[in-house]
N, C-alpha and C positions, 0 to 999 in steps of 0.2 A: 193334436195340440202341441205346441212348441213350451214346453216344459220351461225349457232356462225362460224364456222370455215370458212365460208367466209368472211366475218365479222374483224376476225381477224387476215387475210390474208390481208384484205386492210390497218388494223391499222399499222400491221408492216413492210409494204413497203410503205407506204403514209408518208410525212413529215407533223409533226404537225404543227398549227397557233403557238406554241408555244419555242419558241429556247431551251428553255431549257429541252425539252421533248426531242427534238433531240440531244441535244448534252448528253444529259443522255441516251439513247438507245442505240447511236454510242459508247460511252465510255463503255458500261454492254457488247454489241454486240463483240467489241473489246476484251474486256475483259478474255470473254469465249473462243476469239477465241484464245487469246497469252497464257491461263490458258492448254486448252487442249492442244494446241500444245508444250508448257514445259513439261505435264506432260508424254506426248507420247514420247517425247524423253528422258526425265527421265527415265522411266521404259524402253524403248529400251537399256539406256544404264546400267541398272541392269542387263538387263536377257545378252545382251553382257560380263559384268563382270561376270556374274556366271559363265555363257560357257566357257569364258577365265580361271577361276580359275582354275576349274572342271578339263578341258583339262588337265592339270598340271598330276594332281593324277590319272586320267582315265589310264596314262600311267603307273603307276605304280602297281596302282591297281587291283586286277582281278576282274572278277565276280560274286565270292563267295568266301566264306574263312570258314573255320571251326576253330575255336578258342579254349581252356578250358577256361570254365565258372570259373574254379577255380584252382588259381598256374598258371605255365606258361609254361606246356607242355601239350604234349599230347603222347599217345603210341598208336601206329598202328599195328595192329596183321598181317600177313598175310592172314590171311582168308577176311580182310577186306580189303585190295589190292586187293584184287582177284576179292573183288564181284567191288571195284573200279575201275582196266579193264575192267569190263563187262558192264557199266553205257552207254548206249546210250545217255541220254543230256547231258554227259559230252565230251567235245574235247581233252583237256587236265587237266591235274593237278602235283599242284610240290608240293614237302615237303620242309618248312623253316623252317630253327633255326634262333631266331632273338633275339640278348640281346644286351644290354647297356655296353659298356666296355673303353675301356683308351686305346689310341694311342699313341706313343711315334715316334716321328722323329726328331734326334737329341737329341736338345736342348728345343726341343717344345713338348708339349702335347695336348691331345684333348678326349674329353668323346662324342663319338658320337655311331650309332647302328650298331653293325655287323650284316648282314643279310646273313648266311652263303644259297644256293641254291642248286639244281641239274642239271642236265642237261637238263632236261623237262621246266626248270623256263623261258622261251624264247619264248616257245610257249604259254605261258599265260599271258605272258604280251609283251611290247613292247621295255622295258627299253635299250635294245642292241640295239635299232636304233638312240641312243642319243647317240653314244661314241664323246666323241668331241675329244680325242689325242685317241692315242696309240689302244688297241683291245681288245674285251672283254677275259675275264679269260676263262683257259680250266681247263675241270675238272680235279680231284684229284690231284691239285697244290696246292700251298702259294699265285698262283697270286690274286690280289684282283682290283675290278674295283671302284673307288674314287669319291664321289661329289666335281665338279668343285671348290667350296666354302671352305668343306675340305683338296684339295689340295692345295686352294691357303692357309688356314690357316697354313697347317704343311709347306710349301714350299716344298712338296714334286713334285716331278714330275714322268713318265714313267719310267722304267726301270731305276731308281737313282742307282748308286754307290756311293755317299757322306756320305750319312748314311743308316742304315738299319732302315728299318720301323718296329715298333715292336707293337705286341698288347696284349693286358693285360686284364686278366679274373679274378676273386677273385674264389678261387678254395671253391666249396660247401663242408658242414661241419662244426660240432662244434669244440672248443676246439683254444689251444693256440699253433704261431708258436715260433719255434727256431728266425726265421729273417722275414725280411718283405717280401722278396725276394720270402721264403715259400708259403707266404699265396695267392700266384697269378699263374696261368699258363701263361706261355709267350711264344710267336712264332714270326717267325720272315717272315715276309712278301714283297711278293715282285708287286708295283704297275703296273698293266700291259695295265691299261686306266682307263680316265676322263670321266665322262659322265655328262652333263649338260640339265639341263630341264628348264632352265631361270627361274625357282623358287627357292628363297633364303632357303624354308624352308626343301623343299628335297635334295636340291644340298646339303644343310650342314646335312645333316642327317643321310646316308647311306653310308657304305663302303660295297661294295658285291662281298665274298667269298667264295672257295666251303663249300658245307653242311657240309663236313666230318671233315673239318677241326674245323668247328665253333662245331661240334657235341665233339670233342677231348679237344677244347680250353674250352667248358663248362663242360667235363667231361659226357656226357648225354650217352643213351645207344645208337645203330644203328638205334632202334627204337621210338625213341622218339624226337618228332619236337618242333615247337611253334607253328604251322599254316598247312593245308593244305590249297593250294589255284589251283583256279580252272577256267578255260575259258569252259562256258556253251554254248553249240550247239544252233546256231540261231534259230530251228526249236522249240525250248523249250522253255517255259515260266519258269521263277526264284522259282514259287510256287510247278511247276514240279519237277525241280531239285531238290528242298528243299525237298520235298518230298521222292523224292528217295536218297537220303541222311541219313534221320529222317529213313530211313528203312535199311539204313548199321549201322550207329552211334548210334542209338536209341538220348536219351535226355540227353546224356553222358557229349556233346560238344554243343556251339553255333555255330547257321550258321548265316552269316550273309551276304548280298550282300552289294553291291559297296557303296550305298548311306549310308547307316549302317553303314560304314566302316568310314564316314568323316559325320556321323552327326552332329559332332560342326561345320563345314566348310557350313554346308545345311543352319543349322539353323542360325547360323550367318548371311549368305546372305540371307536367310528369312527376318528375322528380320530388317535389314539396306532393303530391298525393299518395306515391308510395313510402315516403318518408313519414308520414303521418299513420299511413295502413301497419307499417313497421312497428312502429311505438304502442299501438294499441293493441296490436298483435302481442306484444309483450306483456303489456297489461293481461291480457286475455290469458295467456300462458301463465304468471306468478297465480292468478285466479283458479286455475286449476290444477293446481298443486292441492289447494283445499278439498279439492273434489277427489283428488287421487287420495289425501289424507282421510277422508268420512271412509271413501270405498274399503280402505287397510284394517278400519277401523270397526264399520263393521263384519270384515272375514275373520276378523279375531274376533267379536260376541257371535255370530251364528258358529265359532267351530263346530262344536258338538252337533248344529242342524245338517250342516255341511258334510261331516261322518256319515248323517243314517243317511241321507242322502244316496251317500256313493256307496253306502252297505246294499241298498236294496235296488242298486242295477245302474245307477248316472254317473255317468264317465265323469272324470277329472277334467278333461275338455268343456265336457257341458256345466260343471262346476264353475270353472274361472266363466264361462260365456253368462251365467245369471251376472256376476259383477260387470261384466262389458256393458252386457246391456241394458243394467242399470244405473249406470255411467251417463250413457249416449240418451237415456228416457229421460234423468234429468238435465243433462245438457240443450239438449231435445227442446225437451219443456221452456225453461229460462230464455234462450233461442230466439223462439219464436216470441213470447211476452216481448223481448227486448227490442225487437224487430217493430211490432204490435204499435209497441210506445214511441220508439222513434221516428216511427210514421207519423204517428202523431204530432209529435213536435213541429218532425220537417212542414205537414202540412198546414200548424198553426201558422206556423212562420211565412209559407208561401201565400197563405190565403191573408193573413192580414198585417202580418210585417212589423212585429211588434219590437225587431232589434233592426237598427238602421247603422249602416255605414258612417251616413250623412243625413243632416234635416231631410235632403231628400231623395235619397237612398238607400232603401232596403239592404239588408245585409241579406244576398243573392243564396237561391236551396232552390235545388234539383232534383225531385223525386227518379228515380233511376232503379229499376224493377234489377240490373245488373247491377247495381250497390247491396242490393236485399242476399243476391246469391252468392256474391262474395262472401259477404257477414258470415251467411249461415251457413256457409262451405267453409270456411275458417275455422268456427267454432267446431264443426260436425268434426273434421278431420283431427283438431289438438284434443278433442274430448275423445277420441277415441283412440289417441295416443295412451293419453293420461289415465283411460279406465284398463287399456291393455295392461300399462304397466303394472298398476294397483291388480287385477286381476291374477300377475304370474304369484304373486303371494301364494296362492294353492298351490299343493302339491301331494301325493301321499307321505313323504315325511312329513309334513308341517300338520296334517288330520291325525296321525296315528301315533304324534308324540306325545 
């Protein structure tokens, strides 16, 4: 039988002779237990916010994308089409022109991104499942499809005859115009749907147009994009792909997949999740000071038990080891309750949504089996800081004085 550890089982479920030993125990014990359960539902509702954001751009985004490393095109040969039909981990793939330009309706203006597309861009992403009016554009048109955000900005709406919607490019080249008029291509465009993704930063971001058009409005050749982008075959891993990519393109182009694509959006939510794991972690720490304080507290009421103890054969070692491990019993204990409960909440919350964002918005939780073992790997490891320490109190001077 493991002596300390029985030992220590009896000190942390036995009330002491002394009240204030228990009501210091109960309060550390409590402690732990409302510490971990805030911090389990803290990070449930990080990794819910990430998911929530994420989702946003997932639908935009493809899987891969090849970029220039340098400037803001790229030129695609047909030889390498070719060997791009022939790509097994690829499913699909579109070519984009994408640039920065000036809208004009009315009386109104607006500098948002033309994302000119083809007719494969559908199948690589999912953006035409968001039309909220009207119907997505057909190819080799003027029509163009609107963020929710941008349309309510220009007051444009579907199929407008009040004014013509116009968009405005600065025509490449050096030198000086006649008018101002000159120095821009200009087309006149006609809205053919809204599409809304309930996020403020893409609804007002993107107008999408055919490719050819936006290929004309920028002056660029038939051959030259801003992006190819890509939906990669589930049966392939991303390192595959790239691969077989890095063998059509050589090291001409970047590739880059989804997460690469919004690494400030990663790293931000990084950063605000261990910023928060930080603070609570802190909390958690002031928390078990109390618990290192009952432990001192009671090595000084069992002294006298703690003498006959090590009179009739228990090391000093297995001495300080009853207080460890009645330290880590109640830490232990509180722990798991805390964990217990904040399951609970998170799962009230996921099942029925009782705190909202928005009218219709759940405020986003993430049950996450890796949020439980952080918790309780955080708490196991300070609690057995804080009981070691309380623990060195033994010593044979401190018994025999």
């Amino acid at each position: 039988m493991n002596v300390p550890f029985y030992i220590a089982k009896r000190y942390a479920f036995s009330k002491s002779k002394t009240k204030a030993i228990n009501t210091i125990t109960k309060i550390s014990t409590i402690g732990i237990l409302v510490s971990s359960m805030a911090l389990f539902v803290v990070l449930s509702v990080f990794s819910g916010l990430k998911t929530f954001n994420l989702s946003f751009t997932n639908e935009i985004d493809p899987d891969m994308v090849i970029e220039p490393i340098h400037g803001k095109s790229i030129s695609v040969t047909e030889n390498e089409i070719q060997k791009l039909n022939n790509l097994k981990e690829i499913l699909a793939y579109s070519f984009v022109v994408e640039e920065r330009v000036v809208f004009n309706y009315g009386e109104k203006q607006l500098v948002a991104n033309i994302k000119g597309i083809d007719s494969l861009y559908n199948k690589v992403t999912n953006i035409d499942k968001h039309i909220l009016y009207g119907d997505w554009l057909l190819p080799n048109t003027n029509q163009v499809v609107l963020g929710q955000i941008i349309s309510n900005n220009l007051s444009v709406g579907t199929y407008t005859d009040e004014h013509f919607l116009e968009v405005l490019a600065m025509k490449p080249g050096e030198g000086a115009f006649d008018s101002p008029e000159d120095a821009y291509n200009k087309f006149t465009l006609y809205p053919s749907g809204i599409y809304s993704l309930q996020n403020s930063d893409i609804d007002g971001k993107y107008i999408y147009a055919d490719i050819h058009l936006a290929q004309e409005l920028l002056e660029w050749n038939k051959n030259q994009f801003s992006k190819i982008e890509f939906k990669v075959a589930n049966e392939f891993s991303e390192n595959q792909t790239k691969k077989a990519l890095v063998g059509i393109f050589g090291d001409k182009y970047q590739i880059k997949n989804r997460s690469e694509l919004n690494d400030s959006l990663h790293k931000m939510l990084q950063t605000e999740s261990i910023a928060i794991y930080l603070i609570f972690t802190l909390v958690i720490i002031v928390t078990l000071f109390s618990l290192a304080g009952g432990l001192i507290m009671m090595i000084l009421e069992k002294k006298e038990n703690l003498k006959t103890l090590n009179d009739i054969g228990i090391s000093i070692r297995n001495l300080k080891r009853i207080f460890l491990f009645q330290g880590m019993i109640l830490s232990t204990f509180g722990a798991i309750l805390g964990l217990l409960l904040g399951l609970g909440i998170v799962f009230l919350q996921y099942k029925f949504q009782f705190i909202t964002i928005s009218e219709q918005v759940p405020y986003p939780v993430e049950i996450n089996f890796s949020n439980a073992i952080i918790v309780f790997l955080t708490i196991f490891i300070l609690a057995f800081f804080a009981s070691l320490l309380a623990s060195t109190r033994i010593n044979k001077k401190y018994l025999y004085t």
